[in-house]
C-alpha positions in Angstrom: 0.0 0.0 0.0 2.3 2.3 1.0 4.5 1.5 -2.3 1.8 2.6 -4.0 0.8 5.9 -2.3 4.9 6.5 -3.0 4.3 6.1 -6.5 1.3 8.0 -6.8 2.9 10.4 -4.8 5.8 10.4 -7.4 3.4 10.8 -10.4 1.7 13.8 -9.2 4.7 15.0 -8.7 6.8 14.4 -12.4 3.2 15.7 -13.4 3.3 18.9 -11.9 6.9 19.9 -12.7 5.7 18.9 -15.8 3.1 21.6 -16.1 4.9 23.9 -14.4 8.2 24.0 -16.7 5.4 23.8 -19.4 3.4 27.1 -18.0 7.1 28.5 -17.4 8.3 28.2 -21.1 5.2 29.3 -22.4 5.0 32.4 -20.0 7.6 34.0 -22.0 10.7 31.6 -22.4 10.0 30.8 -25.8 7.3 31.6 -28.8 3.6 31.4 -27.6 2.1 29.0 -29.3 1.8 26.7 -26.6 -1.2 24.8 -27.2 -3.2 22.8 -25.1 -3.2 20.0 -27.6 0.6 20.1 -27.6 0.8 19.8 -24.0 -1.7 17.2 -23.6 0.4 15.1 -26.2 3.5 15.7 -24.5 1.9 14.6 -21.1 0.6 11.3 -22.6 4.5 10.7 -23.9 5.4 11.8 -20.6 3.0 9.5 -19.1 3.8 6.6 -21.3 7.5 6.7 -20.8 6.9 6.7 -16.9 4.8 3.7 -16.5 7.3 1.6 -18.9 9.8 2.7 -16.6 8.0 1.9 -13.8 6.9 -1.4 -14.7 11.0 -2.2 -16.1 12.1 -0.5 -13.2 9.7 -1.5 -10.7 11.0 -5.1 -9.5 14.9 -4.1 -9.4 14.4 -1.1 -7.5 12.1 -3.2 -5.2 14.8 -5.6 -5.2 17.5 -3.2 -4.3 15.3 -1.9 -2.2 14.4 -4.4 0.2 18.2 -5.7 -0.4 19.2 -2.0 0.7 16.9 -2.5 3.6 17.7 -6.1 5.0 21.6 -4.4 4.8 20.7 -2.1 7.1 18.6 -4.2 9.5 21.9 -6.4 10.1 24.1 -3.1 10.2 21.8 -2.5 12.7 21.6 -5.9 14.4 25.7 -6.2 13.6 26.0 -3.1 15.5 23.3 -4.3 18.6 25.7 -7.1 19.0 28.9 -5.2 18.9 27.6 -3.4 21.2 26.1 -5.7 24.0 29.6 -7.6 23.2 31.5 -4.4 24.1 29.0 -3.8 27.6 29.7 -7.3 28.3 33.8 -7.0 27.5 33.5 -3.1 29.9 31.4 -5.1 33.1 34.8 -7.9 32.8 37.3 -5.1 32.6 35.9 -2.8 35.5 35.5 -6.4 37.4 38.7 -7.1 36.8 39.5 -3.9 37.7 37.8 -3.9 41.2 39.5 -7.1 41.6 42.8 -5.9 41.2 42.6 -4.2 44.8 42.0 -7.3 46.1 44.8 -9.0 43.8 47.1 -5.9 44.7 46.4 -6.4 49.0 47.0 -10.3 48.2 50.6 -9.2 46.5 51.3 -6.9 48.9 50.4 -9.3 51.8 52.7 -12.3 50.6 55.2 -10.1 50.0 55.6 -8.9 53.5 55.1 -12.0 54.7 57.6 -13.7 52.5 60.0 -10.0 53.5 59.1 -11.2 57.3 60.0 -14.7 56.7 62.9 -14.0 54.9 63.8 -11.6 58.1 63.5 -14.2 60.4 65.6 -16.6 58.5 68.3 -13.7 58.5 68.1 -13.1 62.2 68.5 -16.5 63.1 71.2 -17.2 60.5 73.2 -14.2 62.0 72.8 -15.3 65.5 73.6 -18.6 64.3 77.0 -16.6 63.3 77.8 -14.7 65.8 77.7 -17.6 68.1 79.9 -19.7 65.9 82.4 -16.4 65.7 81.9 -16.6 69.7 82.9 -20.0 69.6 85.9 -19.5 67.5 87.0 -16.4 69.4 86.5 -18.3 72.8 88.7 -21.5 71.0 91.4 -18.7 69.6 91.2 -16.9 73.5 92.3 -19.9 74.7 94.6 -21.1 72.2 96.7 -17.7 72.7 96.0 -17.5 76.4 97.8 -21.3 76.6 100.3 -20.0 74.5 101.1 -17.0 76.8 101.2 -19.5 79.4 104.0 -21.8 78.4 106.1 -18.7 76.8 105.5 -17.4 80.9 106.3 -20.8 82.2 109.3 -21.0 79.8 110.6 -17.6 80.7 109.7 -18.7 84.3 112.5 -21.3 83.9 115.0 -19.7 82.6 114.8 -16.5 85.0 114.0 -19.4 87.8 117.2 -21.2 86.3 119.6 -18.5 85.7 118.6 -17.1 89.5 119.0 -20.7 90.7 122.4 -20.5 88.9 123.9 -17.2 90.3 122.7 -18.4 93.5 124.7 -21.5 93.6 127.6 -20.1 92.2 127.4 -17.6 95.2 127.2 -20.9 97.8 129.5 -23.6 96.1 132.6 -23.8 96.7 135.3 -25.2 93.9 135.2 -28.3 96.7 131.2 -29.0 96.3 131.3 -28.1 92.7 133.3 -31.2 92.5 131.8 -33.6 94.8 128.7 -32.6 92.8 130.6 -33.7 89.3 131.8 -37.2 91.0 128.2 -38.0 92.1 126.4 -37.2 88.6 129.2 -39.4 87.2 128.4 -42.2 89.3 124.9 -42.1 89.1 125.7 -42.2 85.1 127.7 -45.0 85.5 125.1 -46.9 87.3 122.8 -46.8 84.5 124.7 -47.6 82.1 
């Protein structure tokens, strides 16, 4: 129906600029000899061509038509889609994106405690350390100190030795000195 209104609508309208350009050219745009006969004649032609064109014309440019029409229906369905997609793809991302507070806290919160652990570990590997250094120091202390020791004891004898020596070469007598020779002899002689 409404095709057909269009067309009707069309017609009166080719008819009118018809008569108009008609009335305008024999206003003054050309001789006036414009008869109704002629115009009448030149409407049927005009008339003639039009509904040949119309019935030729009439099933491609309904064709193209309703082709041009179904295009647009899926650009239009195309573009519902594309668009529900790209809601669907923003209510993931801003998801995603109030889950990465929570992902971000998680981070954060294995990371201290892995910095906390890893604190502990150093704490007790430096105690761990210091008492071994402790333990060396304490074995080295007392290496040293030993040392210190004999090298005392050592010097102790010889000062002890060297005083024992002026002292009895003070007392004894060249007589005592010898008595003392004869005896260590002996006593040499008796175990061999």
């Amino acid at each position: 129906m409404k095709q057909n209104l269009k067309a009707f609508y069309f017609f009166v309208f080719v008819f009118l600029s018809g008569v108009f350009s008609r009335a305008a050219f024999a206003a003054g745009a050309g001789p006036k000899t414009a008869e109704w006969k002629g115009w009448l004649w030149q409407l049927i032609n005009f008339s003639i061509l039009f509904i040949v064109l119309f019935v030729v014309l009439k099933k491609p440019a309904r064709d193209y038509l309703k082709a041009r029409t179904e295009a647009i229906k899926k650009g239009l369905d195309d573009a519902r889609q594309a668009r529900e997609l790209a809601e669907a793809a923003l209510k993931e991302v801003q998801e995603r994106f109030s889950r990465k507070d929570v992902e971000i806290e998680a981070i954060l919160r294995t990371a201290k405690q892995s910095g906390e652990a890893e604190r502990e570990t150093l704490l007790k590997e430096a105690e761990r350390m210091n008492q071994k250094i402790a333990e060396h120091a304490d074995t080295y202390i007392s290496f040293e100190l030993k040392k210190a020791k004999d090298a005392i004891r050592k010097e102790a004898v010889i000062v002890a030795l060297e005083l024992a020596e002026k002292k009895l070469e003070q007392k004894m007598t060249p007589e005592e000195q010898k008595k003392l020779i004869a005896d260590a002899v002996s006593q040499l002689e008796a175990k061999s």
